[in-house]
C-alpha positions in Angstrom: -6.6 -0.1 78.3 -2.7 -0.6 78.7 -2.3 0.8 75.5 -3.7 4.1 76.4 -2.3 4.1 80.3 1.1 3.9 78.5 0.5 7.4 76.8 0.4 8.2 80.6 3.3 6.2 82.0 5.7 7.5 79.2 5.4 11.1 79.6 3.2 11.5 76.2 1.1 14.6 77.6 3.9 16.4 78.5 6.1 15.7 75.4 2.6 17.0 73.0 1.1 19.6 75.5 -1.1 20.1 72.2 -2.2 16.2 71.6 -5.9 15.9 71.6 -6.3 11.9 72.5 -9.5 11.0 71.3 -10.7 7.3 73.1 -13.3 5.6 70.5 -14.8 1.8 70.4 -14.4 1.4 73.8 -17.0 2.0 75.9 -16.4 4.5 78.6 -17.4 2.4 81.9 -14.1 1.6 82.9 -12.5 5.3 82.5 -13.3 6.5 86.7 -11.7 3.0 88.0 -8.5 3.5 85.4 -7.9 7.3 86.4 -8.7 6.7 90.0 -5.9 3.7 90.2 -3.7 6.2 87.7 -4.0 8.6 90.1 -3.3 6.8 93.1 -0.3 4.1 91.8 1.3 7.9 90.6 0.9 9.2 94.2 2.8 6.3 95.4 6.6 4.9 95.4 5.5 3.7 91.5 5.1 7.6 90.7 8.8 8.0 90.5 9.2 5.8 88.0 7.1 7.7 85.3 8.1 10.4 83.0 4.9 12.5 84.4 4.6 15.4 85.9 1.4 15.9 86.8 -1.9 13.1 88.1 -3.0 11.2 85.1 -6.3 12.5 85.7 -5.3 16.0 85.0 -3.8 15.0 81.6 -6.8 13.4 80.9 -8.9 16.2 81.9 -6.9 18.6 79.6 -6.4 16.7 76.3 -8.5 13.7 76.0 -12.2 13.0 75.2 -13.9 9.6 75.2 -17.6 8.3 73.3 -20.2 6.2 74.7 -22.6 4.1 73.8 -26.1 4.5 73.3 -26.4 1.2 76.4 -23.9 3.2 79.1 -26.8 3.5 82.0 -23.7 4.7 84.4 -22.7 7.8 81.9 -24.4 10.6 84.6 -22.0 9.2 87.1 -18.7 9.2 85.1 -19.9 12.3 84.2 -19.8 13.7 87.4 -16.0 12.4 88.1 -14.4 13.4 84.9 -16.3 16.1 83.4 -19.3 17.2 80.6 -16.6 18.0 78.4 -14.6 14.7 77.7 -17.5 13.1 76.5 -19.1 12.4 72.9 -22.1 10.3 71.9 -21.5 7.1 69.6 -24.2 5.0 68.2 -21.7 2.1 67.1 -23.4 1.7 63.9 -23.0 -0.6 62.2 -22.1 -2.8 65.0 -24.1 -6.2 65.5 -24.4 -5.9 69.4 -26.3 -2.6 69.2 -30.6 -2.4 67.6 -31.1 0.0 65.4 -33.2 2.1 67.9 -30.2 4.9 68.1 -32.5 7.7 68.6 -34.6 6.2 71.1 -31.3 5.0 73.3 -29.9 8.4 72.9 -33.1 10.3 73.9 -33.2 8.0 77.0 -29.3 8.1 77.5 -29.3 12.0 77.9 -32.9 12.4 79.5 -31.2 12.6 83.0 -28.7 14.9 82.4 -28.9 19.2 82.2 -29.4 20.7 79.2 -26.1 22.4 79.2 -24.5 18.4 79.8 -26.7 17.0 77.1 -25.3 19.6 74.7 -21.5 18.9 75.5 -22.1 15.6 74.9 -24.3 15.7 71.4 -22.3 17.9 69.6 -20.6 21.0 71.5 -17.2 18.5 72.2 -17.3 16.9 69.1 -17.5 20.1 67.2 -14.5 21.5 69.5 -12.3 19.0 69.2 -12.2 18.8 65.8 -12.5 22.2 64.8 -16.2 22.4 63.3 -18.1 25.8 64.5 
């Protein structure tokens, strides 16, 4: 996680207005607490220090896209604070922590979510980002 709030901190964004960050292997639980305290240690004395020019948050809302897991039971919410259209599904194969049940997870992972949501995340951002349709 430092790794990637140090794209933040050092004015990346702004230097590559056209750098599409994608976030993989990570999981994405921890992504509303990271851009909430981003956002908040930038509005504060600390926000000076920084090459940025705008919240972290909006960077991350304009060029970068993160995958979860098939187990992410808090997606809908994180969802809801960032955005349909940061998101990608990964299965983690061939990863020992994950069954092989992909399919079944997924099914149950995007069950909650609109149509239009469930779309975004199962292919429409994938095939944006990288230029496929």
């Amino acid at each position: 996680i430092q790794a990637f709030a140090t794209l933040f901190q050092y004015g990346t964004f702004d230097r590559f207005p056209n750098l599409k960050f994608v976030v993989l292997e990570s999981q994405a639980g921890w992504l509303g607490y990271l851009l909430d305290r981003m956002d908040a240690v930038f509005k504060g004395p600390m926000g000076a220090t920084t090459d940025m020019k705008e919240l972290p948050s909006t960077y991350f809302r304009r060029q970068c896209w993160i995958s979860a897991d098939p187990d992410e039971r808090a997606l809908a919410n994180i969802i809801d604070y960032v955005g349909a259209d940061r998101f990608f599904w990964a299965s983690d194969y061939p990863h020992p922590d994950h069954t092989g049940d992909y399919i079944e997870a997924l099914a149950e992972l995007v069950a909650p979510l609109p149509s239009d949501t469930r779309h975004k995340i199962l292919c429409g951002n994938v095939a944006g980002v990288y230029g496929l349709g």
